[in-house]
C-alpha positions as CSV (number, residue, x, y, z in Angstrom):
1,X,64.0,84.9,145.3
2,X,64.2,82.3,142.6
3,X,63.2,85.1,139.8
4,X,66.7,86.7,141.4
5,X,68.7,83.7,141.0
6,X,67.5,82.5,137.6
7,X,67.8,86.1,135.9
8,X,70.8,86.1,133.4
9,X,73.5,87.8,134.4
10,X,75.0,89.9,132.3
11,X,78.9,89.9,130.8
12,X,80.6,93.0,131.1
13,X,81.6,94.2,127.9
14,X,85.7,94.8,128.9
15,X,86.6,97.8,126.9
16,X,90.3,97.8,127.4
17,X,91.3,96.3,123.9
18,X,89.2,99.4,122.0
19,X,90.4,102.1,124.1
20,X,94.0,100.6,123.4
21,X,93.0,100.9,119.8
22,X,92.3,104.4,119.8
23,X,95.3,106.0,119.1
24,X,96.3,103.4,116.3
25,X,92.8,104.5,114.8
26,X,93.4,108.5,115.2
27,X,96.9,107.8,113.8
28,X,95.3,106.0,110.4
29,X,92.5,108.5,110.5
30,X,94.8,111.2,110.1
31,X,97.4,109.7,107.9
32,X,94.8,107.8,105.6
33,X,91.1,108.7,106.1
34,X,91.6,112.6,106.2
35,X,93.6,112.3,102.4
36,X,91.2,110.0,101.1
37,X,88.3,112.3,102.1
38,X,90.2,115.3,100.8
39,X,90.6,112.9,97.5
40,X,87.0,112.6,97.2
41,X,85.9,116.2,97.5
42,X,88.5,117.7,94.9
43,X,87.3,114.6,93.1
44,X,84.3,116.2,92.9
45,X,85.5,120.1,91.7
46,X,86.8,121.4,89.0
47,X,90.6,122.4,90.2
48,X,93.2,123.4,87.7
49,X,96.1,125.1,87.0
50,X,93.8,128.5,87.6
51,X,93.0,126.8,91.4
52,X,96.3,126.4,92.2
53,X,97.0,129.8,91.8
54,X,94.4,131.2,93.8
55,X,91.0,130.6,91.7
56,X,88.1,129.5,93.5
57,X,87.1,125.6,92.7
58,X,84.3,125.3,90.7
59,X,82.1,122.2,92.1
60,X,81.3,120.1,89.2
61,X,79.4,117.5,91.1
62,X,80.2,113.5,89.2
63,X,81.2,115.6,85.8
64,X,85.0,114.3,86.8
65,X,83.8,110.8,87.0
66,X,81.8,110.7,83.4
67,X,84.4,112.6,82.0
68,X,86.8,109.6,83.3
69,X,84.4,106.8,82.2
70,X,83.4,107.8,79.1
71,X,87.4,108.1,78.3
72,X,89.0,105.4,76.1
73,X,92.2,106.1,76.9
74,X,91.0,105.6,80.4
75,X,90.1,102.1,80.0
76,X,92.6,101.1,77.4
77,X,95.4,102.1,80.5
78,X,93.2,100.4,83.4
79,X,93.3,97.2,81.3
80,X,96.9,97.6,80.1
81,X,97.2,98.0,84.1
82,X,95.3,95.1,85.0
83,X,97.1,92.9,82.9
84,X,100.5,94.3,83.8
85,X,99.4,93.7,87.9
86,X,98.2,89.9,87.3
87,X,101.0,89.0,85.4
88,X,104.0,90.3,88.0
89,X,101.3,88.9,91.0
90,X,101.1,85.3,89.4
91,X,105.2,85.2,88.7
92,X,106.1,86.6,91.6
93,X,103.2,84.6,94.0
94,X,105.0,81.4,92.0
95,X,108.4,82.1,92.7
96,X,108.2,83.6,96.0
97,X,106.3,80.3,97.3
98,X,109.0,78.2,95.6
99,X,112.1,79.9,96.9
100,X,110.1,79.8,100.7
101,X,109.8,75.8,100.0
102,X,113.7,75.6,98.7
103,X,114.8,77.7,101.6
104,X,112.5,75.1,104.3
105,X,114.7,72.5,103.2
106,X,118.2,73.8,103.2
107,X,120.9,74.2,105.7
108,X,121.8,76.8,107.9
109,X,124.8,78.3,105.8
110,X,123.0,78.4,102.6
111,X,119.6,80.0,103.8
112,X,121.5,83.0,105.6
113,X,123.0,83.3,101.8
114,X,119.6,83.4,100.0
115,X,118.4,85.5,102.8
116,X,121.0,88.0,102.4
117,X,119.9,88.2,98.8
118,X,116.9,88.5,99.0
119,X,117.1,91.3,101.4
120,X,119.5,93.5,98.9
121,X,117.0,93.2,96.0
122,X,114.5,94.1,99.1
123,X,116.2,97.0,100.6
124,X,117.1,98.4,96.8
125,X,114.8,101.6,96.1
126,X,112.6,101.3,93.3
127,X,113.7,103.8,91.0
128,X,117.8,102.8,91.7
129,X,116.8,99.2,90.9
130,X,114.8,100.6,87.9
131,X,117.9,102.6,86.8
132,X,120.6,99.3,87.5
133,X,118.0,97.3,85.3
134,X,118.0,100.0,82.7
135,X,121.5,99.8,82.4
136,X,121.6,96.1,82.0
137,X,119.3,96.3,78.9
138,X,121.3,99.3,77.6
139,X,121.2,99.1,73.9
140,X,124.8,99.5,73.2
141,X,126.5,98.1,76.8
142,X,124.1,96.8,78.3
143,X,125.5,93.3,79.8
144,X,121.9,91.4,78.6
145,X,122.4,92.1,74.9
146,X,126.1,91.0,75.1
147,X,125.3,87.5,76.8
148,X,122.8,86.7,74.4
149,X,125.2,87.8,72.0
150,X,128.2,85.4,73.0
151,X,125.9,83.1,74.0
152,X,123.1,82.2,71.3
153,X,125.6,83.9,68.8
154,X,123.4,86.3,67.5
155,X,124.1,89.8,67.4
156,X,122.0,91.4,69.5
157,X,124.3,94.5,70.2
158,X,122.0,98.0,69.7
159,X,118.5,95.9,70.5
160,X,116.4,97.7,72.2
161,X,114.4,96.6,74.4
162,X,112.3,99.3,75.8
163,X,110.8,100.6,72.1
164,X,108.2,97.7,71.7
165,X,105.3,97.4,74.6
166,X,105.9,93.8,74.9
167,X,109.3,94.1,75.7
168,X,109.5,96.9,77.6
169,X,106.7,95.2,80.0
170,X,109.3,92.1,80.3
171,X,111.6,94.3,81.4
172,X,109.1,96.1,83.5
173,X,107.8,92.8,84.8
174,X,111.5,91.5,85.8
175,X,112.0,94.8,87.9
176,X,108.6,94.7,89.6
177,X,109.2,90.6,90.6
178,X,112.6,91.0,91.7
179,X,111.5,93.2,94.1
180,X,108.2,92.0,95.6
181,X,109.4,87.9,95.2
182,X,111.4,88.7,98.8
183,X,108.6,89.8,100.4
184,X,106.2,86.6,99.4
185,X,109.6,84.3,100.1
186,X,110.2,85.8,103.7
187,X,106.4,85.6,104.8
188,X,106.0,82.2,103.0
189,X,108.9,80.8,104.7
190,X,107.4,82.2,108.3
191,X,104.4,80.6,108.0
192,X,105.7,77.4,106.7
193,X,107.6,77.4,110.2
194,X,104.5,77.0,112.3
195,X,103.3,73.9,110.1
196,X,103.5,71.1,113.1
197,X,106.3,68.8,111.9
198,X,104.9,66.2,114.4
199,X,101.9,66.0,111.9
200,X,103.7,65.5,108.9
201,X,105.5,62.7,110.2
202,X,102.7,60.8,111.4
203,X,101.1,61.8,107.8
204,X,104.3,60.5,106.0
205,X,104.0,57.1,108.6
206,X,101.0,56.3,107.2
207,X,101.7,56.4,103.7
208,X,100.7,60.5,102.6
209,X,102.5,61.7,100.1
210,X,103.9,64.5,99.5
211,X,100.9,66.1,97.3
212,X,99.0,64.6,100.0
213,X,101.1,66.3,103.1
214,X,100.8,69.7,101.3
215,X,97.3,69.7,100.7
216,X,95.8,68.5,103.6
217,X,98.4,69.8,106.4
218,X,100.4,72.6,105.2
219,X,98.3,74.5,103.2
220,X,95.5,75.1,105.4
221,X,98.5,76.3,107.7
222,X,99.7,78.8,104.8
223,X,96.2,80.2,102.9
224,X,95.2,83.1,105.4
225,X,99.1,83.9,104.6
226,X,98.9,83.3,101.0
227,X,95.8,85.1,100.8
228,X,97.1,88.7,102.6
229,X,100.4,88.5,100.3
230,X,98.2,87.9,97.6
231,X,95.9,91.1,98.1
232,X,98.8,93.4,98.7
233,X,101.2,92.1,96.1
234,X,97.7,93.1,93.6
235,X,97.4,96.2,95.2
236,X,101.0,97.4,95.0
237,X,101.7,96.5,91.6
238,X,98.4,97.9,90.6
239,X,100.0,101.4,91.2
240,X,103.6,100.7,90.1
241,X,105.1,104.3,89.4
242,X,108.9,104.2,89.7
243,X,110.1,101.4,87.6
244,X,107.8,102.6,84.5
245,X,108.5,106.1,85.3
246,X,112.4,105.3,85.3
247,X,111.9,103.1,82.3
248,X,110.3,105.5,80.3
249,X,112.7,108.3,81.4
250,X,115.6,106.0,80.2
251,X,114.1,105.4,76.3
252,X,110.6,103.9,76.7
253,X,107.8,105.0,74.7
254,X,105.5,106.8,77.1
255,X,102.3,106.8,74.8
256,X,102.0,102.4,74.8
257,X,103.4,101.5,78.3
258,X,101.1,103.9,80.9
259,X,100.1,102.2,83.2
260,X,97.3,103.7,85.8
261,X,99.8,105.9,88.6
262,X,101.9,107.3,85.3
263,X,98.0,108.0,83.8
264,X,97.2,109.8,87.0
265,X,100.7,111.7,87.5
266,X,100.2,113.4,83.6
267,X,96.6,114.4,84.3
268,X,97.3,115.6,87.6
269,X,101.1,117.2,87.5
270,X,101.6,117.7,84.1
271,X,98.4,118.7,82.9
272,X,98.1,120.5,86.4
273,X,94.0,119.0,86.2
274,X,94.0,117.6,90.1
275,X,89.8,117.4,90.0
276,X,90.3,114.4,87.2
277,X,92.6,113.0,88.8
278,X,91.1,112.9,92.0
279,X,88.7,111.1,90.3
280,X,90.6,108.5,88.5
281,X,92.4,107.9,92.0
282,X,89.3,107.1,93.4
283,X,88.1,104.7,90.8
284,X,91.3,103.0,91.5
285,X,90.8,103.0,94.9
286,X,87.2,101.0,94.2
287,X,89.1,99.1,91.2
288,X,91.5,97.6,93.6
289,X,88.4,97.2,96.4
290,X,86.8,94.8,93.9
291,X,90.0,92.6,93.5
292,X,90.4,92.5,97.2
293,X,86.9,91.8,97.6
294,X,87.2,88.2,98.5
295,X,90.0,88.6,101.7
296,X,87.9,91.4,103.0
297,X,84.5,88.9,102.8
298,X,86.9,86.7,104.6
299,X,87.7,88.7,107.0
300,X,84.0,89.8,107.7
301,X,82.8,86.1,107.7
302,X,85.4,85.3,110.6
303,X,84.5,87.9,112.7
304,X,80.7,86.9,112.3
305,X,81.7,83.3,113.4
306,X,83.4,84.7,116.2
């Protein structure tokens, strides 16, 4: 009898929250893991123009992939990419943050007004914000050229600003951060709601300031929030399409400004090879892995510790 009572008992295992989660994961299965693994096996055949008219595919086993990475233009676009996505992530990370701050402190009449701006520049689709912006920077009438024209007084009527990389990337960049900034301002400014005011008075009672406040009290509140803004804003401007598309369509040069999704579209449309670029897609898919590689370890470590 005392073996009986001192045996462990064991805790049922309650399976209600996985079988709750089964349809969500059928759902992403289908919508997301069926195309990636269709990605990965024309990744791994030969399937032009000739397959798409009826040809059998030719497998071609990893002759995609060294194709691919023994390309320069394949790495001269990934870095121009790379570069491109850190630059619009740090500006719009910076501004987003700020405008989440500016909008904890004001009142009620002018947050609904910044709100209401930021979700126009939100709702706008890519490509008609890429067009508006296009316009703006016309060479000829565009309203930029004549401000800086009345205003620093030099004549900058028939600039343009979409001929030289560096400037057409500004322009780029602009686009791309007055689109995501409301995004990182909105979830910002959510987060900074559950900050315990209670705490940062008693902080501010004994003498914190307000360096102090922020780094001890509100940003542990805000970094697993910083941190999932951060990994999607790298991932979503690492495969930009519309606004250099639109750009480029408008008077860009096409040959400096690729970035990696206009790469992809000309060797898999336009040059009608979808095996190549199934395999580029797929490197992207590992490129932008590694840069996320730190929220995913901290997502692993936290459900080890739990």
């Amino acid at each position: 009898m005392s073996s009986i009572a001192t045996r462990p008992v064991r805790r049922r295992r309650d399976l209600t929250p996985l079988l709750l989660l089964i349809p969500a994961g059928v759902v992403l299965l289908a919508l997301t893991g069926w195309p990636l693994i269709q990605l990965v096996v024309t990744s791994l055949f030969e399937y032009g123009r000739a397959q798409i008219f009826g040809a059998p595919p030719v497998f071609v086993g990893l002759d995609n992939y060294l194709a691919v990475l023994t390309d320069l233009e394949f790495w001269e676009v990934l870095g121009r990419s790379v570069a491109f996505c850190l630059a619009n992530v740090a500006l719009t990370m910076l501004l987003g943050i700020s405008i989440a701050f500016l909008m904890s402190k004001l009142g009620k009449g002018f947050k609904l007004l910044v709100s209401v701006g930021l979700l126009l520049a939100w709702a706008m689709p890519a490509l008609t914000a890429s067009v508006v912006w296009g316009w703006m920077f016309d060479t000829e009438r565009g309203v930029i050229n004549w401000l800086l024209t009345n205003v620093t007084g030099i004549d900058f009527i028939g600039h343009s600003w979409l001929i030289q990389p560096l400037s057409f990337f500004f322009v780029a960049t602009i686009i791309v951060t007055w689109q995501a900034i409301p995004f990182v301002a909105f979830t910002t400014f959510a987060a900074l709601t559950q900050v315990p005011v209670e705490v940062l008075e008693a902080a501010s009672i004994d003498g914190a300031t307000g360096w102090q406040r922020f780094r001890h009290i509100v940003f542990p509140y805000l970094r697993g929030v910083l941190v999932i803004v951060l990994v999607l804003e790298i991932i979503w401007d690492m495969r930009v399409f519309p606004q250099i598309y639109a750009l480029q369509t408008i008077g860009g040069i096409a040959e400096e400004t690729r970035t990696i999704g206009i790469y992809i579209y000309n060797v898999s449309i336009s040059s009608g090879d979808l095996g190549t670029g199934g395999a580029i897609s797929v490197i992207l898919v590992l490129v932008m892995l590694a840069l996320s590689g730190y929220y995913i370890r901290s997502l692993l470590k936290a459900e080890v510790e739990q």
